[in-house]
C-alpha angles and dihedrals in degrees: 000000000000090000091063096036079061105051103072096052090058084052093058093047094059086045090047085053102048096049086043095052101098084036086070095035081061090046091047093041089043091058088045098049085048083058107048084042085063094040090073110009093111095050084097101024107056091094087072092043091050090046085055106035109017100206115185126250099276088044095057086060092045086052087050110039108020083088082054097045095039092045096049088045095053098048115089088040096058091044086056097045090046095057086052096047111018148298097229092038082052103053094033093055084049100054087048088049082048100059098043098051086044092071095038076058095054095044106040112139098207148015087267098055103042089047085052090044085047086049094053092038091059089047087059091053085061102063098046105047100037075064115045100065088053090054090050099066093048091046099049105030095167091099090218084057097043092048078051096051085045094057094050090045095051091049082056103060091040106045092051094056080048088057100032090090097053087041094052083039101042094048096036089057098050097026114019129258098286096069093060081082098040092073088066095065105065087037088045088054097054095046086056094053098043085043104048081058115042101022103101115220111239127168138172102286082222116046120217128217109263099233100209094192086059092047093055094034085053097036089038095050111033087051088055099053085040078048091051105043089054089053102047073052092059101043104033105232139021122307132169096271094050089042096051095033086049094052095036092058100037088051092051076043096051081047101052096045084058091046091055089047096061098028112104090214100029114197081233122018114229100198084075083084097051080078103098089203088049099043093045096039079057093051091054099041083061101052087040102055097026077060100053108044085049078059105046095035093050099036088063094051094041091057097045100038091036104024110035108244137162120237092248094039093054091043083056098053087059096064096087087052082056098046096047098048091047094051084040087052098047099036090052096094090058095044085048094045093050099043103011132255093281102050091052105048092044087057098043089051091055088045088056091044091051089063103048077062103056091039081054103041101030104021116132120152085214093068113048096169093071092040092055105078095040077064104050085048094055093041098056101040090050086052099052087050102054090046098055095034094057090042088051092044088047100039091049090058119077105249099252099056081051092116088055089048097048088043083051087051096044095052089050084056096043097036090047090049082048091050103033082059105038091046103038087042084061096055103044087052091050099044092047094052095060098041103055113097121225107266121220101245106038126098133213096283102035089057093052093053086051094052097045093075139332091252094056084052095063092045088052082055098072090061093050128092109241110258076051094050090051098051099052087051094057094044089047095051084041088056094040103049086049094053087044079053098051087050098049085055098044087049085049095061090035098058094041094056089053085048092048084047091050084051094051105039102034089070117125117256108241088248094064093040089050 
């Protein structure tokens, strides 16, 4: 009798799940889309930080990429940690963590404070994204469906760090600073509500040891060479404390890798990379998406350095970049279906390449009708990237080893939007010092703050007359948007050689074709 009393609540269980599934495809989107949108919010908004609490230079950089460092540190521990205890519990505890750190964010009195909020909000990201994917494959196990959840996950993710300048933007301008975290928290509480019902709890079935030496060797060295790269960004070349930090943190990294390699329960299994599709789809995720927050993080200030453009206005010209990655993201699994993984990601890589090009050869923020397309073009084949090269890394790791591939995922993403900045950074700087000419009017010194970066420049400006004054803001659009056009090549060949790698090593064995 109690057998058959219980019957038909399992069955309503599977019925409640099935019905609930795209319920939690929105909770676990919605997290994603909070943290791209602070992955990039204070691109816009940092003229306001820096009025109120006039951080120096180094500390500007701190405000803007510690999210992004602590976030790709933190990664392939909290997928880990979230295969032991708990995907739900995972997620759930971040987006608490989120929305916390979301209003010590908004109220943070001084620099000190909101670098540490931005720290502990990356963190947060952390734990929730190493763990929705994950959550994902459990949750949609039709593989046509999954492709499908993958797509909209990725958009997600994408599309908030597009909008994340005209929100920051947007809000700075009407509210302060502050309340560009402040729209976290109600969306933050919702998610929390919705996700604490539907989200199903899933773990690794056999726990591993939670190796804390590897914890500290994996979250210690990947944050120095992070550490490093952005420096090298921020001072165009190689100095002691980029040297020192850059071998430090390769060498915790080298240890770590050796460590993982005798240990019986490894924190992150290396033999994920003896997959060629793995090893190659990740490849690809970090010159995507390196390319396009370079993209996304230069063009804005291309158009308003260069171009003129208002906060808001240049927020708004990236719309088109959004759209089009979001319909290039969902509509991926057709495209794949239709023509095969390797087909795809090799066009949308060249798509994406194109673009670079016209934005190279034919950019001008004076004229946003030719820049559109280019766009449209570079949106949607990011998109279609991301999307296939997040289903081929997951779908290349055993279910049960999913957290450590989406932490593996996560940190391509993370790692690729760290790179694509902190190299590119270092390009456009260089490239700006020495192309800018000397200006009449200017001495010694005066011509060395202008040709340290486009925004001393414009400080220079105040203390000019005004033919002077003129004349160091044209030289200074002139050298940036060099230095934006020497990026958008380098990105061109650099794309176009992942695209000619996805080609070559996406190929199918014999033995599958056979």
């Amino acid at each position: 009798m109690p057998a058959a009393e219980s019957l038909p609540a399992e069955t309503d269980r599977s019925i409640s799940s099935s019905r609930q599934r795209w319920v939690v495809l929105v909770v676990v989107a919605g997290s994603l889309f909070l943290a791209g949108i602070d992955l990039t919010v204070l691109h816009v908004a940092m003229p306001s930080v820096s009025r109120d609490l006039a951080p120096s230079a180094a500390q500007v950089l701190w405000i803007v990429d510690v999210y992004s460092l602590a976030l790709a540190a933190m990664l392939v521990t909290c997928g880990t940690l979230g295969d032991r205890i708990g995907r739900r519990r995972m997620v759930l505890s971040g987006l608490f963590a989120f929305g916390l750190s979301s209003l010590a964010c908004a109220f943070a009195a001084n620099t000190g404070q909101l670098i540490a909020s931005r720290a502990a909000l990356g963190v947060s990201s952390a734990m929730i994204m190493a763990s929705t994917v994950a959550i994902i494959r459990v949750t949609f196990t039709d593989n046509r469906e999954r492709a499908l959840a993958i797509g909209v996950w990725t958009s997600a993710h994408s599309v908030g760090a597009t909008l994340g300048p005209l929100i920051g933007g947007l809000v700075s301008e009407r509210w302060g600073w502050g309340a560009v975290f402040l729209v976290n928290v109600p969306v933050v509480a919702v998610l929390l509500a919705v996700g604490a019902r539907v989200i199903p709890e899933s773990k690794n079935p056999v726990p591993r040891r939670w190796d804390v030496l590897s914890v500290v060797l994996s979250v210690v060295g990947l944050a120095s060479v992070v550490y490093a790269l952005k420096q090298a960004g921020e001072h165009a070349g190689v100095n002691t404390v980029f040297f020192v930090t850059a071998l430090g943190g390769a060498a915790l990294l080298y240890v770590f890798v050796r460590r993982q390699r005798r240990l019986a329960e490894p924190l992150l299994d290396f033999s994920l990379f003896a997959e060629r599709r793995f090893s190659t789809a990740t490849i690809c995720v970090i010159g995507c998406f390196g390319s396009y927050i370079a993209l996304l993080f230069f063009l804005t200030q291309w158009l308003q350095q260069v171009g003129g453009y208002s906060q808001l206005r240049a927020g708004l010209a990236l719309m088109p970049l959004a759209a089009a990655n979001a319909v290039g993201a969902v509509t991926a699994p057709w495209f794949t279906h239709r023509w095969g993984n390797r087909v795809m990601l090799t066009a949308a890589l060249l798509l994406f390449s194109l673009a670079y090009a016209v934005i190279a050869l034919f950019g001008d923020p004076s004229g946003y009708g030719t820049l559109m397309p280019a766009l449209l073009a570079a949106g949607f084949g990011a998109g279609i990237v991301m999307t296939l090269g997040a289903d081929v890394i997951m779908s290349a790791a055993q279910p049960e080893r999913s957290g450590e591939a989406a932490a593996i995922q996560e940190t391509s993403f993370e790692l690729g939007a760290g790179l694509g900045v902190a190299v590119f950074g270092s390009v456009v700087t260089l490239v700006y010092g020495t192309a800018i000419p000397t200006v009449p009017g200017l001495d010694r010194e005066q011509q060395a703050t202008a040709g340290e970066s486009f925004t001393a420049a414009q400080e220079l400006v105040a203390q000019l007359p005004a033919t002077t004054a003129d004349a160091v803001l044209d030289a200074a659009r002139q050298a940036y948007d060099r230095g934006f056009t020497t990026v958008a090549t380098i990105a061109t060949v650099g794309l176009a050689v992942t695209a000619t790698l996805a080609a070559v090593l996406l190929r199918p064995r014999k033995a599958d074709s056979a």
